[in-house]
N, C-alpha and C positions, 0 to 999 in steps of 0.2 A: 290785563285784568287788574291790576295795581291801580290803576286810576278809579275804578270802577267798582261801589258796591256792589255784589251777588249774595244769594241768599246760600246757606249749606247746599241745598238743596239742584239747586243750577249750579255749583262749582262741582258736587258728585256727579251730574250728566258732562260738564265738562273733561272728569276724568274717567269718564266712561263707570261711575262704580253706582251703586244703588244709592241717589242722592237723598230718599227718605230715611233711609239707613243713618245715612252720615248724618243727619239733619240732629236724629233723635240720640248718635252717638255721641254729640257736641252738645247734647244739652243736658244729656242725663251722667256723662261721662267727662267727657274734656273738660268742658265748664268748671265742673267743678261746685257749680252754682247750690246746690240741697246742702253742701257739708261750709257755706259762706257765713263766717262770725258774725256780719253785722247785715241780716237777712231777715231778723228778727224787728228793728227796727227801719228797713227800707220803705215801706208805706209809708212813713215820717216826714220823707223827702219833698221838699218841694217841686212840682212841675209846673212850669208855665204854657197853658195850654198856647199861645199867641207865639211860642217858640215853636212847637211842633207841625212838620209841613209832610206832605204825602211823601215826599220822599228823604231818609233820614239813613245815615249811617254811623256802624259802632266800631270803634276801633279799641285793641286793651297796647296798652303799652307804658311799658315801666323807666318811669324818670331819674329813681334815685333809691339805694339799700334797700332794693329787693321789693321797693312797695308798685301794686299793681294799677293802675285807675283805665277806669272803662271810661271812652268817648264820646258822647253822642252829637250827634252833626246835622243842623238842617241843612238841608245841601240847595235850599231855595234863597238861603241867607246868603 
C-alpha cells in the first residue's frame, strides 16, 4: 500500500473500521485544515490546470524546523 494512493476511505475498509468515518475524522480532525494560518489567503494560489491529471496524489512531509509542506503529484507525469 506504500506505492500506492488510497483514499481515507478504502484504507478504513482495508482496516476493517468504518472508512466514511475516518474519512470525515481526517478532515475535520487530523488535518487540522479549519484552524490553518494561511487558509485565509489559499485561493490566491496559483493552479495550473494543464498539471492536473485524473489521477493525483498528496503526500505531507516535513523537510526542515518543524515546517510542514503538502505534495501534490500528477502521477500521469
Amino acid at each position: 500500500m506504500d506505492n500506492y494512493p488510497i483514499s481515507c476511505y478504502h484504507l478504513g475498509e482495508y482496516f476493517q473500521v468504518d472508512g466514511k468515518q475516518l474519512q470525515h475524522q481526517y478532515k475535520e480532525h487530523i488535518s487540522d485544515y479549519s484552524g490553518w494560518p494561511q487558509k485565509e489567503h489559499a485561493e490566491d494560489w496559483m493552479l495550473f490546470c494543464d498539471n492536473v491529471g485524473s489521477h493525483l496524489s498528496i503526500d505531507e512531509t516535513a523537510l526542515s524546523n518543524g515546517e510542514l509542506y503538502t505534495i501534490v503529484t500528477n502521477k500521469q507525469a
